[in-house]
C-alpha positions in Angstrom: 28.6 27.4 -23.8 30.8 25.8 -26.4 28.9 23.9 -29.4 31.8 22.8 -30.8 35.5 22.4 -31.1 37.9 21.2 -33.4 41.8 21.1 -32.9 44.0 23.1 -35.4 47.1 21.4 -36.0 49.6 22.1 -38.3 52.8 20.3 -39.4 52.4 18.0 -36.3 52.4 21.1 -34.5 49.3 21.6 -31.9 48.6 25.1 -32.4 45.3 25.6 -30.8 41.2 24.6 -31.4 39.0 26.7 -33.2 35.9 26.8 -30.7 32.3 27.1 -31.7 30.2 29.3 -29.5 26.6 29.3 -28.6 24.8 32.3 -29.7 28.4 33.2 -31.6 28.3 33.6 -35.6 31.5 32.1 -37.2 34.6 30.0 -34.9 36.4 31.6 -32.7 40.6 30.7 -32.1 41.6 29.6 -29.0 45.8 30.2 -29.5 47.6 27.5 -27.2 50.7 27.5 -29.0 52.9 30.9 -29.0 54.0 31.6 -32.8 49.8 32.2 -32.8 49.3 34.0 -29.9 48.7 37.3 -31.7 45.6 35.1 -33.4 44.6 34.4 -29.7 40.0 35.3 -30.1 40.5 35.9 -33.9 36.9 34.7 -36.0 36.5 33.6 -39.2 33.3 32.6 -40.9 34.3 29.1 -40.5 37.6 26.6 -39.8 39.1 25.7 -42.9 39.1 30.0 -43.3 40.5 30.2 -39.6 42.6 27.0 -40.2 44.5 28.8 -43.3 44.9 31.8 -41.4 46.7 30.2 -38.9 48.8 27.9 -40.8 49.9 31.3 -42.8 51.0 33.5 -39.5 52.9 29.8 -37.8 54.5 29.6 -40.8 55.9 33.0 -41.0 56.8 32.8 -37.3 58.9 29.6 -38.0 60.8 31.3 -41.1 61.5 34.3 -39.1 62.8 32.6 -36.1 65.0 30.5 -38.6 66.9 33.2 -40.1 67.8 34.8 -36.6 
């Protein structure tokens, strides 16, 4: 059962929600947006940890599919 859920946006970009689990240590990632999809289940501790990581990897994604 989810506790709770916040949505991780970045840039105006919805990227997904960081989710909260009963019984669950830490919040997991639900990925909705692909550039994250690799981060799809990743936990962190908690959501500003999770938040960074997935600012960092959408980031990249967008400067790599820039330069080709």
């Amino acid at each position: 059962m989810i506790r709770t859920s916040k949505i991780i946006e970045i840039d105006g970009v919805f990227l997904g929600a960081a989710i909260q689990m009963s019984g669950e240590a830490g919040q997991r990632f639900y990925a909705a947006h692909e550039s994250v999809r690799a981060l799809h289940n990743a936990i962190k501790p908690d959501v500003a940890m999770l938040a960074r990581q997935v600012a960092q990897t959408f980031r990249q994604n967008r400067v790599a599919s820039y330069a080709a």
